[in-house]
VMD Tcl script that draws the C-alpha trace (Angstrom):
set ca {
  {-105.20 -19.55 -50.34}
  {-107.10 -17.06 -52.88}
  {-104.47 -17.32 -55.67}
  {-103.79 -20.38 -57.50}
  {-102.27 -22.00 -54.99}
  {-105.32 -23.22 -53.70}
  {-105.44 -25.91 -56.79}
  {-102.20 -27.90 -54.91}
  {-103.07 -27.52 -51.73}
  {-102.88 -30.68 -49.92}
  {-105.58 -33.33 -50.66}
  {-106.10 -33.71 -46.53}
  {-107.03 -30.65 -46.60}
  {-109.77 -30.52 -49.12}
  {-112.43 -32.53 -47.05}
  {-112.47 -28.58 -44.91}
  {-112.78 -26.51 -47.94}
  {-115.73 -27.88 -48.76}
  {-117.41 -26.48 -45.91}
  {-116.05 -22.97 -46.98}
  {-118.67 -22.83 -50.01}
  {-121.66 -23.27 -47.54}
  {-120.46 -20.59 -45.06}
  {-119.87 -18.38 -47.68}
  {-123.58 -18.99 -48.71}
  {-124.45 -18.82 -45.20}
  {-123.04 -15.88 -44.55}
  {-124.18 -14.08 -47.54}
  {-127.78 -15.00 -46.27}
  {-127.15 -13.12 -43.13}
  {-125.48 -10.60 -44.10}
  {-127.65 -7.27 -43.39}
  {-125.18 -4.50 -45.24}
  {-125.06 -4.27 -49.15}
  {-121.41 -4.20 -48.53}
  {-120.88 -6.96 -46.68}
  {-123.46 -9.16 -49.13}
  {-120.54 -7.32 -51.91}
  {-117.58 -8.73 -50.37}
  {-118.80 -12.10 -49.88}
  {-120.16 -12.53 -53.70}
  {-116.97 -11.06 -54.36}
  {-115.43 -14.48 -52.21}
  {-118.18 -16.61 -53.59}
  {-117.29 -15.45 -57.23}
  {-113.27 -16.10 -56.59}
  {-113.24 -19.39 -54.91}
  {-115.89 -20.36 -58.15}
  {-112.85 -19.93 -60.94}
  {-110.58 -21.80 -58.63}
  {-113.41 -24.68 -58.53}
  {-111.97 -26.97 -55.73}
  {-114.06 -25.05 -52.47}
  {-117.43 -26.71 -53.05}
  {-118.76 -22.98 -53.91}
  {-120.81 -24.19 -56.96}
  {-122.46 -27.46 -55.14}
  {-123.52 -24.95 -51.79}
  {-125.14 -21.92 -54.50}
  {-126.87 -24.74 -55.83}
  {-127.69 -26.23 -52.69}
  {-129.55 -22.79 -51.44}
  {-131.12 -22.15 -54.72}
  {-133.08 -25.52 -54.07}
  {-134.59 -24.64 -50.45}
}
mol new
graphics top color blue
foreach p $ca { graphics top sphere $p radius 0.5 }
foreach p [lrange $ca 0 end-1] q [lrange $ca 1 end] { graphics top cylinder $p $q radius 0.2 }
display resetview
C-alpha cells in the first residue's frame, strides 16, 4: 500500500497503520547505517503525502522527548 491506494483502504484496517508511523520513527532511531536512516526517511517522507499512517503525529511525538 505505497501508492494511492492506501487512501481507500479499508477503515478496519486503519486502527494498524497508525502504529506504522511510530515504527518508522523507531526504526529510524536505531538505525546505525546512513543508508538505512535514507530509506526509512525516504518511507517516513512517502507515507507523509498519503497522510492516513499517523507519520506526522509519531515525528511529532519524538521531536517532544
Amino acid at each position: 500500500m505505497f501508492d494511492s491506494t492506501a487512501a481507500r483502504a479499508p477503515r478496519r484496517s486503519m486502527g494498524a497503520d497508525r502504529h506504522v508511523g511510530r515504527l518508522l520513527v523507531r526504526a529510524y532511531v536505531q538505525a546505525t547505517s546512513p543508508t538505512r536512516r535514507s530509506e526509512i526517511l525516504d518511507l517516513l517522507d512517502r507515507l507523509l503525502l498519503m497522510g492516513p499512517f499517523g507519520v506526522a503525529q509519531a515525528i511529532d511525538d519524538a521531536d517532544r522527548r
